[in-house]
C-alpha positions in Angstrom: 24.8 -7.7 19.4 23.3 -6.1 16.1 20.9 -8.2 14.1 21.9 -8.7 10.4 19.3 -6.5 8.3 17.8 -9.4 6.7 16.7 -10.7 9.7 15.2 -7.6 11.0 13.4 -7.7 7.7 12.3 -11.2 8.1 11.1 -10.7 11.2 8.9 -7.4 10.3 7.5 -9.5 7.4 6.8 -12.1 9.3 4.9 -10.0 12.0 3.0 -8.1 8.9 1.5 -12.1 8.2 0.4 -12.7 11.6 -1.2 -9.4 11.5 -3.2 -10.5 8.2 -6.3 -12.2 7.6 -5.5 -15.5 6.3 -6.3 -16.0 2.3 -8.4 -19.3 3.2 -10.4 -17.7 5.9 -13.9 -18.8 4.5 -15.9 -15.5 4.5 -19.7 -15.3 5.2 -22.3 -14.1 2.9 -24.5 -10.9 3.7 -22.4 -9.6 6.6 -19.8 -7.7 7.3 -16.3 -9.2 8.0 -13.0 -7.0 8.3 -10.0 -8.0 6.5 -6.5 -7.0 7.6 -4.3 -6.9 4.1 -0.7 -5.4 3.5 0.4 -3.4 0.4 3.3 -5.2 -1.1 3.0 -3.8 -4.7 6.5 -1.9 -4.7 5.8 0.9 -3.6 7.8 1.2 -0.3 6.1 4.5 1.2 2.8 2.8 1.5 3.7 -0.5 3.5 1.9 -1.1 5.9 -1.6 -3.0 7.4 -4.3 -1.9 6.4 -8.3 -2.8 6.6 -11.6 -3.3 5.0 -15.1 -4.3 5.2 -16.2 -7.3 2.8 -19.8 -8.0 2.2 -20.3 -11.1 -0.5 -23.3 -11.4 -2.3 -25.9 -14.1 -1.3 -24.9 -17.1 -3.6 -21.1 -16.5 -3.9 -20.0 -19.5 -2.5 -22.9 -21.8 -4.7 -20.2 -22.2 -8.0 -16.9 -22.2 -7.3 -16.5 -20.9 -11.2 -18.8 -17.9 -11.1 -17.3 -14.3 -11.1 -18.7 -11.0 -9.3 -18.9 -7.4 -10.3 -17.4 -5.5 -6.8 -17.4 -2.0 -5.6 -15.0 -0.3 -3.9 -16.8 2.9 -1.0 -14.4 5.5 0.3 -15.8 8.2 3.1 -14.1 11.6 3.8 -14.3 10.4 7.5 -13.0 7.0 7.0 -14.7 3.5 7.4 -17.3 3.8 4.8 -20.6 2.2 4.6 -22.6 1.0 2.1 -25.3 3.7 3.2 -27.9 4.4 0.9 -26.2 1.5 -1.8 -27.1 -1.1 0.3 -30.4 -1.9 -1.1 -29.2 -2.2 -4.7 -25.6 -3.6 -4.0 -27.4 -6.8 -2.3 -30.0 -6.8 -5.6 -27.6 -6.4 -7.9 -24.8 -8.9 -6.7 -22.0 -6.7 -6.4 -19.2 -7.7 -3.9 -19.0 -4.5 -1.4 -15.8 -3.5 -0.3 -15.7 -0.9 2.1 -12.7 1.0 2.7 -11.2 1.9 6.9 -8.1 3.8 6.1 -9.2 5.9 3.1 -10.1 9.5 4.5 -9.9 13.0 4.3 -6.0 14.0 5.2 -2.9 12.9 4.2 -2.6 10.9 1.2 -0.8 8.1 2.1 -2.9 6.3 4.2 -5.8 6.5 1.4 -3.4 5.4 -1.4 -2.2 2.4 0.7 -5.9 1.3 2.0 -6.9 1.3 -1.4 -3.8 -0.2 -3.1 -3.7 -3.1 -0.4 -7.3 -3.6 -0.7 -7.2 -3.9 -4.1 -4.8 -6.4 -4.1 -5.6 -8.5 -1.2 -9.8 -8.8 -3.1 -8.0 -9.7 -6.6 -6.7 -13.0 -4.8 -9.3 -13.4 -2.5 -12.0 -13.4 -4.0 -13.5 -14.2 -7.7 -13.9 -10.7 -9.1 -14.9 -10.5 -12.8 -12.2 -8.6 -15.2 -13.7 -5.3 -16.0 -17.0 -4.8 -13.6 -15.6 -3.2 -10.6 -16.5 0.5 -9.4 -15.7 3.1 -7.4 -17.4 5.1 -5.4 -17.0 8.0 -2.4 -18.6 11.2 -1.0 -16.6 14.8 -1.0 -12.7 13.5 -0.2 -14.0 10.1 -0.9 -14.8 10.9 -4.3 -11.7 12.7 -4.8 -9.9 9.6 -3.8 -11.7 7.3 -5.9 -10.9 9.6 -9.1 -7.2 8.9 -7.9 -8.1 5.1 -7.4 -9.2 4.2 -10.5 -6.6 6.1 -11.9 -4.1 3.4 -10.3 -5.8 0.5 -10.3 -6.4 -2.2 -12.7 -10.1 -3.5 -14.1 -12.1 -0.6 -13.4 -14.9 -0.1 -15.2 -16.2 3.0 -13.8 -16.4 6.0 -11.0 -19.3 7.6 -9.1 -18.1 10.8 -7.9 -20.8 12.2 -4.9 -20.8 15.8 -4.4 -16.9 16.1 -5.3 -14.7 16.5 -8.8 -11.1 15.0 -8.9 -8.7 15.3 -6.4 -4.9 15.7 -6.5 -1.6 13.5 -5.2 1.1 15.9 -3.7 3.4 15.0 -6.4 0.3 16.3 -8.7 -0.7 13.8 -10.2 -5.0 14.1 -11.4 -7.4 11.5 -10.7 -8.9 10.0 -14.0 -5.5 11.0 -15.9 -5.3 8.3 -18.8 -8.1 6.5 -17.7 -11.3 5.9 -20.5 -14.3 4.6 -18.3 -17.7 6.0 -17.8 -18.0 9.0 -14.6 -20.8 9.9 -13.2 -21.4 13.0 -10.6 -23.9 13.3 -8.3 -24.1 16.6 -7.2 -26.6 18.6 -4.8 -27.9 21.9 -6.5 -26.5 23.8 -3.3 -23.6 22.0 -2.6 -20.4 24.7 -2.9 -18.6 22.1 -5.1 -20.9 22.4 -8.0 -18.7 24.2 -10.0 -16.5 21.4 -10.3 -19.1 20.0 -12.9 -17.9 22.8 -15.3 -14.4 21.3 -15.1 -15.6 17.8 -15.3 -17.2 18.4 -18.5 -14.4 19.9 -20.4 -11.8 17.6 -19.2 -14.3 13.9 -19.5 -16.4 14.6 -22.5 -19.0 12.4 -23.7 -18.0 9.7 -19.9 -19.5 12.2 -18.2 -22.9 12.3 -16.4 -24.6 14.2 -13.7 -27.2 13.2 -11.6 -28.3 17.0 -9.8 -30.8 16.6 -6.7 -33.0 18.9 -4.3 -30.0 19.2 -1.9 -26.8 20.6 -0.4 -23.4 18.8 0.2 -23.9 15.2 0.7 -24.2 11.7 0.0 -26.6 11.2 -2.9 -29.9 10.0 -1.9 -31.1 6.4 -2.6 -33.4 7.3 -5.5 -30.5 8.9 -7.1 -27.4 7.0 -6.3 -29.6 3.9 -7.3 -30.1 5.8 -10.8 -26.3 6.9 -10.8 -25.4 2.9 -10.2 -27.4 1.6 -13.1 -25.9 3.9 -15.7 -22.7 2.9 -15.0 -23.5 -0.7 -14.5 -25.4 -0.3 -18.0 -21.4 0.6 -19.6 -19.4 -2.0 -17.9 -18.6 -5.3 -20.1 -20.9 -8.5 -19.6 
């Protein structure tokens, strides 16, 4: 006997939940703890699970009322780290959320990581309206030109060693969107070039940080300088 659609559909919702990290699951500050989120934003082709790595700043849990800056880390080999923005995201207060999903290949898993993350941090935790960033290395920073692009309350990009990527319906990261960018680019990385078009497409948003260096994640000295100009421009 068939099963009526709507209760094949209730059912795979229903698995989805139990496959979720609960929205009351009290989170611990300073470490690391994986959350399991769904993308439910309609748009169809990207539901599905996906994860990410949470680390709240010391003091988030002290007043109920306060709001936190956050920053969003995509790696072209997926499950990204904090790496060298360890050091100042702790200092600094920032919430780090650290994208599993997101990496180099297809688009779709990247999109929906992101746009499920996005979502599932906006309602679980306190983030303030305006002070979040985004940040990747090489297809990571690619994706986080497209992520910024589509989500909501962005207040700027850090693009390491990497210009804008592309969707495969065409659409440009940072199309339509006015916030600060920032490059940080190795003086023999291959991809330097992409600073020419950078220029002439984000104007005055735009600034480089160039290092001794090839193609790689900026180094802490720099991606340290690189995170306080764009915290500088974000709304207080």
């Amino acid at each position: 006997m068939r099963r009526p659609l709507a209760l094949l559909l209730s059912l795979f919702a229903l698995a989805a939940v139990a496959r979720t990290t609960p929205l009351d699951l009290v989170i611990k500050e300073g470490v690391e703890t994986r959350i399991a989120c769904d993308h439910n934003g309609g748009y169809s082709k990207y539901a599905d699970v996906y994860h990410y790595r949470v680390v709240l700043p010391k003091g988030y849990h002290a007043d109920a009322n306060k709001t936190w800056p956050a920053i969003f880390v995509a790696s072209p080999g997926g499950k990204a780290s904090m790496g060298h923005m360890a050091d100042w995201i702790k200092k600094r207060g920032y919430i780090a959320l650290l994208l599993d999903e997101s990496k180099n290949g297809p688009w779709d898993p990247s999109v929906g990581n992101f746009l499920a993350a996005n979502q599932d941090a906006e309602q679980r935790f306190r983030l303030t309206p305006g002070r979040k960033i985004c940040t990747g290395f090489s297809g990571g920073a690619r994706a986080s030109s497209i992520f910024v692009s589509i989500g909501d309350n962005f207040g700027g990009v850090i693009l390491q060693g990497a210009g804008t990527g592309a969707l495969d319906n065409g659409f440009r990261g940072l199309t339509g969107v006015q916030i600060p960018v920032v490059v940080t680019m190795g003086k023999k990385d291959t991809n330097r070039g992409e600073i020419k078009t950078l220029r002439e497409t984000q104007g005055d948003r735009l600034e480089v940080f160039e290092f001794e260096g090839g193609h790689q994640w900026a180094p802490k000295e720099v991606i340290e300088k690189a995170l306080d100009f764009v915290d500088a421009k974000l709304p207080k």
